[in-house]
N, C-alpha and C positions, 0 to 999 in steps of 0.2 A: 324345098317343100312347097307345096303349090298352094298360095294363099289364096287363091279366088274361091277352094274349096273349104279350105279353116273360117272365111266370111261367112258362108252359111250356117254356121255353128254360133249355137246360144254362148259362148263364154265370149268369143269373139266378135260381138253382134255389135253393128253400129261405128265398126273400124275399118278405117280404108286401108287398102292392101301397103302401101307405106307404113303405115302404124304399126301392121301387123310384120312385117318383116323386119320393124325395127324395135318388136316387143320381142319377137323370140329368141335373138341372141343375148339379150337382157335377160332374158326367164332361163337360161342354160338350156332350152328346149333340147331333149334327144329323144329319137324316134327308137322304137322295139318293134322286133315283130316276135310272139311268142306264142308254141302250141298251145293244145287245149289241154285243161287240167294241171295247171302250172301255177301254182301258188306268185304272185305278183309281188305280196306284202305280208305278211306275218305276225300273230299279234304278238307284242312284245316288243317289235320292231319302231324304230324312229324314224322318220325321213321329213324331210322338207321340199318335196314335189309330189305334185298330183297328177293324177294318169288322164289323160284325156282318152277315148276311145275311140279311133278312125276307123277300125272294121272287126266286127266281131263283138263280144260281146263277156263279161265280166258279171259272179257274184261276190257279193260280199257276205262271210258266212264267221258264225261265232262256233269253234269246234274245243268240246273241252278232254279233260286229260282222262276220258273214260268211253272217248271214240265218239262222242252225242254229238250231231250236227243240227245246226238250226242254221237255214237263211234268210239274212237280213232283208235286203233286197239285190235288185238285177239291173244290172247298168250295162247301157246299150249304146248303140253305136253315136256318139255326138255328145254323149254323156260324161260326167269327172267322176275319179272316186278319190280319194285320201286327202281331200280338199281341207279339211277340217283342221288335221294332223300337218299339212304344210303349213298352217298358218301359223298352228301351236310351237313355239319352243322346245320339243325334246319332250313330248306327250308321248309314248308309247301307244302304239295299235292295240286295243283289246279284238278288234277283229282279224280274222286274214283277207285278203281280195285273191281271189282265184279264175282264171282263164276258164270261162263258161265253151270255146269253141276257138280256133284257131287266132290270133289277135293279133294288131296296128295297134300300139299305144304311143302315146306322146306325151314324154313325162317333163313337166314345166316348174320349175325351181322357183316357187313364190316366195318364201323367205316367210319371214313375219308379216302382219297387216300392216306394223307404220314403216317397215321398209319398201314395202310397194305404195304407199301412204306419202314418201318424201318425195318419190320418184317426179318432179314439178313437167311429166311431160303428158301431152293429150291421149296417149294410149294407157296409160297407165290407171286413169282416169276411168274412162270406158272398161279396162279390163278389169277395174275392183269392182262396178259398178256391178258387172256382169255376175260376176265370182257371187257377190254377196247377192244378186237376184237366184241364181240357183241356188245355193244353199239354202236359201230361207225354202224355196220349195221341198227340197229333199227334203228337210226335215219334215215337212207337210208329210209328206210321202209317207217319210217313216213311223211317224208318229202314227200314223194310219192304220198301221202294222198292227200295234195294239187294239184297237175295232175288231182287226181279223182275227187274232187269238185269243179274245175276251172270251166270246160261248164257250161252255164248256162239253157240247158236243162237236160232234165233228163236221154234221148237217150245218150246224148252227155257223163254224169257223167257214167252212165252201158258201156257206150260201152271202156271207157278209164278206168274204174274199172278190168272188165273181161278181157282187152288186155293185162293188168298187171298178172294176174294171168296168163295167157297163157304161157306168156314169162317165168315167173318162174317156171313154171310146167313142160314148154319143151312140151309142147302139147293142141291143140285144142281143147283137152279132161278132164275136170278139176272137183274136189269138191274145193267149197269154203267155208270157216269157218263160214256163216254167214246164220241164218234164214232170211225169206224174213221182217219183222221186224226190224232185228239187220243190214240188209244191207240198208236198206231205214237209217235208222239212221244212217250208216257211211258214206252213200252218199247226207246226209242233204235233204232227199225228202220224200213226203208222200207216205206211204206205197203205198195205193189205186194208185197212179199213178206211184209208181214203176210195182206193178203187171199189169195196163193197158199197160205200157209200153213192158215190159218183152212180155205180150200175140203178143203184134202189130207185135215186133221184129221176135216170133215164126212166125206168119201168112204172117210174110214177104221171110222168109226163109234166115234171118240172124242166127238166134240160135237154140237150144230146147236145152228145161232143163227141168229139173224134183227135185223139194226142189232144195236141194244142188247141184245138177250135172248141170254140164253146157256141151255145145257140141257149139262152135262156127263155123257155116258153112263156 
C-alpha cells in the first residue's frame, strides 16, 4: 500500500511513513474495491472498522421498510464513514453506506476508543487525534442537514442547501456531490418538484445550473 499517498489524508495527517506502515497491520487494514450501487454496511449491521475512501465515492442513506429513501450525507474520496459505529461496542447501524460510483475502500479495524487509547506508541497518538478532529466535523456537517430540511417549502430547503455549499466552497460558483435524485432525497422532496422548482429559480434569474454545477446569481 503506498503510504506517501495515505499522508496526504486528513485521518493520517501529521505521520511519517514509518508510523504509518506500522499503524496499518495494527489496524487489520484491508483494502476492497467495490462496484457502484453496492450496499457497503447495512443498517442493523455491527462492525468494528471504518471505510476510508481512496477512489470514488460513498452515501450514507436511511431507507425504511416502505421503500422511503432519505440521504444523509456524501463521503468522498479521502473521507471515513462508520467511524462512529467502530468505536462503539456492538451499536447497530441505523443507517446503510452505499457505493455512490465505482469504489477503493480501506476498511481499518479501530476497536474501541481506550483500545486505541492503551496503544503507548507515537502513531497511535496522531491517529486518535486525527479520528476525533474529523468527527467532531462530520457531525458539524451533519447537524447542518437540519438547516437544510427545516423550511418547509422546497425554494426554501434549495435555497438554504446551496447557500451552504457557497459558503464552503468560498464561491458562488460550485459543483455539488449530488444527482438531481440523490439531492431531492437529501432535501426530503419530490424529485419532480425539486426540478419545477430549480427551472422557476433559473427563469427568475436567482440561479443556473447545469447537472451538478450551480452558479448562484
Amino acid at each position: 500500500m503506498d503510504t506517501r499517498s495515505l499522508q496526504k489524508l486528513r485521518l493520517f495527517s501529521g505521520m511519517t511513513e514509518g508510523e504509518i506502515s506500522a499503524a496499518l497491520p495494527a489496524l487489520h487494514a484491508r483494502e476492497k474495491q467495490i462496484g457502484k450501487g453496492r450496499a457497503l454496511l447495512c443498517a442493523g449491521d455491527v462492525t468494528d472498522r471504518l471505510g476510508l475512501v481512496l477512489e470514488g465515492s460513498v452515501t450514507i442513506e436511511s431507507n425504511d421498510a416502505w421503500g422511503n429513501r432519505s440521504i444523509l450525507s456524501h463521503v468522498g474520496k479521502g473521507q471515513i464513514f462508520a467511524e462512529t459505529y467502530a468505536l462503539l461496542d456492538g451499536e447497530p447501524l441505523l443507517v446503510d453506506v452505499v457505493t455512490n460510483e465505482d469504489c477503493r475502500i480501506l476498511f481499518l479495524r479501530t476497536g474501541s476508543a481506550r483500545e486505541l487509547a492503551s496503544l503507548s506508541v507515537p502513531w497511535a497518538f496522531k491517529f486518535t487525534t486525527n479520528l476525533l478532529a474529523i468527527s467532531a466535523l462530520k457531525n458539524l456537517h451533519l447537524s447542518g442537514r437540519s438547516f437544510h430540511t427545516a423550511p418547509k417549502t422546497v425554494r426554501g430547503r434549495v435555497m438554504a442547501y446551496l447557500n451552504t455549499v457557497s459558503l464552503q466552497a468560498k464561491s458562488r460558483e460550485f459543483d455539488i456531490p449530488f444527482d438531481r435524485q440523490q439531492m431531492a432525497d437529501y432535501l426530503n422532496v419530490d424529485r419532480t418538484a425539486l426540478s419545477k422548482e430549480l427551472g422557476r429559480m433559473q427563469d427568475e434569474g436567482l440561479i443556473r445550473t447545469k447537472k451538478k454545477h450551480f452558479v448562484i446569481c
